[in-house]
N, C-alpha and C positions, 0 to 999 in steps of 0.2 A: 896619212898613210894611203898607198897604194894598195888597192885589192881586188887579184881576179877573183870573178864568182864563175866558177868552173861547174858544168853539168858533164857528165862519163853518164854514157848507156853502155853497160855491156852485152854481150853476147848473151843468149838465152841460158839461163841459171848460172852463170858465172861472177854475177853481183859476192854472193857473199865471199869465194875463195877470193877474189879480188883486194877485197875490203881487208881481208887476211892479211895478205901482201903490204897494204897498202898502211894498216897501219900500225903494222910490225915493223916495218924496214923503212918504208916511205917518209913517214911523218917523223920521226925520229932524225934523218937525215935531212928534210927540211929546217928542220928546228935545230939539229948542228950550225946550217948556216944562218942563220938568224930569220929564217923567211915564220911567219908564223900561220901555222892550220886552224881552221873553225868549222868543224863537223867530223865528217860526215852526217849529211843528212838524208835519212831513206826516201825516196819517193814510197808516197802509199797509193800510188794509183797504177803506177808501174814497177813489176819488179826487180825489174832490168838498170833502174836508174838510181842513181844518186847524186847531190850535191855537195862542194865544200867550197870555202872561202881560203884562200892564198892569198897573204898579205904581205908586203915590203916597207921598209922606211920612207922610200920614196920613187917617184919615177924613175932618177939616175941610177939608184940600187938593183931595179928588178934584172934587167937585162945582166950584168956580175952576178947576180946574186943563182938566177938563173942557169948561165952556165955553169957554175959550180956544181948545180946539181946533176944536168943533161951529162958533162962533159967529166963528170968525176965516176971512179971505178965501178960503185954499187949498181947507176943506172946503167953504163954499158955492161959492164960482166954480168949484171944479176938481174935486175928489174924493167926493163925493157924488154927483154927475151920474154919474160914472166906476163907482162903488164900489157905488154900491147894489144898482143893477139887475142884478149879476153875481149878488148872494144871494141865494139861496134861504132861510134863516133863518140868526141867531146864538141865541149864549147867554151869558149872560155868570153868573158867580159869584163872589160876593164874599167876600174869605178876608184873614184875620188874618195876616200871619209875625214873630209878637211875637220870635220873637228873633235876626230878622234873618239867614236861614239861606240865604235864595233868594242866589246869586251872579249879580247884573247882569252883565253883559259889557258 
């Protein structure tokens, strides 16, 4: 399995209404298309920050699997409008779990 490990700082106090969005609409429509979520996880040291894990079948999936999500109605009509201007930066890192060890929930 493929899995970005994503970090999102948002803007100042906009962490929780974010997380609102994100995992009301967001993750819901990930998991339509098969990509699997693991978190959110708060930072406790900053309140502005959180983590998740995004996961695919594999490397040739991410990229389809991907657009599906960028290029499908929810994130242009709804959640990109919503989502963006809350960040202040992401990161995202791309990481191998060749022996299948992450436990999806």
């Amino acid at each position: 399995m493929i899995v970005e490990m994503r970090t999102y700082k948002t803007k100042p106090g906009m962490r929780a209404r974010f997380l609102e969005i994100f995992r009301s609409k967001s993750i819901p429509a990930h998991e339509q298309i098969g990509m699997k979520i693991l978190g959110p996880f708060l930072s406790v040291e900053d309140p502005d920050t959180f983590f998740f894990m995004r996961g695919f079948p594999d490397l040739d999936a991410r990229e389809p699997m991907k657009a599906k999500f960028y290029e499908g109605e929810l994130w242009k009509t709804e959640l990109e409008a919503a989502l963006m201007p809350m960040l202040d930066l992401f990161d995202v890192t791309l990481v191998d779990d060749p022996d299948g060890k992450i436990r999806w929930t």
